[in-house]
C-alpha distance (Angstrom), angle and dihedral (degrees) to the residues before:
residue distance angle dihedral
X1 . . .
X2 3.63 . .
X3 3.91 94.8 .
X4 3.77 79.0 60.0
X5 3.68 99.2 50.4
X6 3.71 90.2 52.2
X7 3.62 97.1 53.0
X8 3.88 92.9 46.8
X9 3.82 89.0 50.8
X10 4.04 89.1 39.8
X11 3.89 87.9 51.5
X12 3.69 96.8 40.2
X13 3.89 88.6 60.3
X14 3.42 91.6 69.8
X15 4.40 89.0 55.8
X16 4.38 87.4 52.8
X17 3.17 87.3 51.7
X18 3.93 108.3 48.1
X19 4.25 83.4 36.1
X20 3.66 90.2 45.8
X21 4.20 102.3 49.2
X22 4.28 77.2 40.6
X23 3.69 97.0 56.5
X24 4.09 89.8 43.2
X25 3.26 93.8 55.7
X26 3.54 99.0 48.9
X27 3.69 81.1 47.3
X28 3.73 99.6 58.1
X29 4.04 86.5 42.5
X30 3.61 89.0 53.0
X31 4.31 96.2 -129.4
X32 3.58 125.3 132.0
X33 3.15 130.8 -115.0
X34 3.73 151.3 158.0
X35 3.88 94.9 -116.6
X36 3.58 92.2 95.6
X37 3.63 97.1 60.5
X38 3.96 91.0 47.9
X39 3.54 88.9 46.8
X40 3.93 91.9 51.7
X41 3.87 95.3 50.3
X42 4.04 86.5 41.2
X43 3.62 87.9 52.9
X44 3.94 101.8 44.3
X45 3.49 88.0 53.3
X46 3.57 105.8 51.3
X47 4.25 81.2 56.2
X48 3.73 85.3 52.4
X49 3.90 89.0 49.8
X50 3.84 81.2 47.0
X51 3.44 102.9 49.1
X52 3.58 95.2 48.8
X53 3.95 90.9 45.5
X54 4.13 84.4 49.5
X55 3.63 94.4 55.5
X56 4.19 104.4 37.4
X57 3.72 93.6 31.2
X58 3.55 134.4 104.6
X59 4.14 85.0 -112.3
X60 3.53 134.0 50.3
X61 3.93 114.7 25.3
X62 3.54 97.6 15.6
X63 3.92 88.0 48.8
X64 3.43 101.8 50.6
X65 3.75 99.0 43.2
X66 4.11 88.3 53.8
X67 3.43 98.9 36.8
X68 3.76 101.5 31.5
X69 4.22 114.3 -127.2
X70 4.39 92.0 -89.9
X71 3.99 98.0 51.9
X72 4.56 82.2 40.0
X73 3.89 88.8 44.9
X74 4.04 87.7 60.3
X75 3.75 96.2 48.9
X76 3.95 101.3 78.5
X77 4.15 90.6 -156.7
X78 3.54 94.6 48.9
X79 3.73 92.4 38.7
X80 4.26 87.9 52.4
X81 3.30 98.7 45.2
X82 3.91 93.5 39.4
X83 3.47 111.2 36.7
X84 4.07 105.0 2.3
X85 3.64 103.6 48.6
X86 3.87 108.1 44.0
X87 3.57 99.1 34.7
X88 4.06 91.4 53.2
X89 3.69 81.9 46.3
X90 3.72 100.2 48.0
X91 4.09 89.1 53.1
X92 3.93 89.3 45.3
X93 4.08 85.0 51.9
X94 3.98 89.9 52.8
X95 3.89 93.4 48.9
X96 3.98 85.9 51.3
X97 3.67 85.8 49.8
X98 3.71 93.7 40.7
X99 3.63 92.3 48.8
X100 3.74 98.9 45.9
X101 4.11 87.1 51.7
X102 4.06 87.4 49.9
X103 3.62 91.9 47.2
X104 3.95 94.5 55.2
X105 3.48 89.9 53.7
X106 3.88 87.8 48.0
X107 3.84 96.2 -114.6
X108 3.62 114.4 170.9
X109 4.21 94.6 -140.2
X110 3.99 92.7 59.5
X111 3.93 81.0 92.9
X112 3.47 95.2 55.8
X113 3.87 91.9 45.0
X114 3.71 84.0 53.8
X115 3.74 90.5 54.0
X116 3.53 90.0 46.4
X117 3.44 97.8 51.5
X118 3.99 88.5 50.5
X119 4.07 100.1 44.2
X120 4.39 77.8 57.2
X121 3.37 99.2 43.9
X122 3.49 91.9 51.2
X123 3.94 98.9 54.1
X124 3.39 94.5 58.1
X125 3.96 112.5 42.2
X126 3.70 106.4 118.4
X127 4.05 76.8 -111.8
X128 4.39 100.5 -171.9
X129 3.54 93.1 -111.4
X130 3.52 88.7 71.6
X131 3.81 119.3 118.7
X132 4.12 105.3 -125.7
X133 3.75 92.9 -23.9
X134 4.06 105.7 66.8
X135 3.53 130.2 111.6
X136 4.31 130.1 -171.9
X137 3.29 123.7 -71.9
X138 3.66 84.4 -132.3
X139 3.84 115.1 47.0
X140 3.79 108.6 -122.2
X141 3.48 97.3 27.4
């Protein structure tokens, strides 16, 4: 089941972003659309696919209450993937949801939460090319 919940989240990635670059475009053209609404939902739950990963997985929770948070903070995978990753991610989801409140009310810095949000999200993707930490591009593969 876990396997599974990786993948989704893994796959749905790939949605945030292609919603996310969508809605800050429209953004920074100033026209409305409904991206920002998919791209909230999208966004909320991949943190719920998160969260539950974070607290039944074999990092977060689990690791910090065996290991304790100073021998976890010396292991860099455990220390991505526990503290790095979903906290990063968690402040990139409240700029999204930030952003997509500001743009309702027609504020002009919902585009820069939106680029924000992506610059963040970004960073900390376990991107392949990252040393211990990466995952596929594709999940299962």
């Amino acid at each position: 089941m876990l396997e599974g919940l990786v993948h989704l989240h893994s796959l749905l990635r790939w949605i945030v972003l292609v919603l996310l670059v969508w809605t800050m475009i429209d953004a920074f053209a100033k026209r409305e659309s409904k991206t920002a609404k998919f791209l909230t939902i999208s966004a909320h739950t991949m943190l719920l696919l998160g969260l539950v990963q974070w607290f039944i997985g074999e990092y977060g929770f689990k690791a910090i209450k065996e290991m304790g948070m100073g021998e976890l903070m010396k292991l860099s995978v455990q220390r991505f993937y526990s503290i790095e990753h979903p906290l990063t991610m968690i402040i990139g989801i409240v700029l999204i949801t930030v952003g997509g409140s500001w743009l309702k009310k027609d504020k002009s810095g919902a585009k820069w939460m939106y680029l924000a949000a992506l610059i963040l999200i970004l960073i900390r993707i376990p991107w392949p090319f990252m040393e211990n930490v990466g995952r596929s591009l594709i999940p299962g593969m």
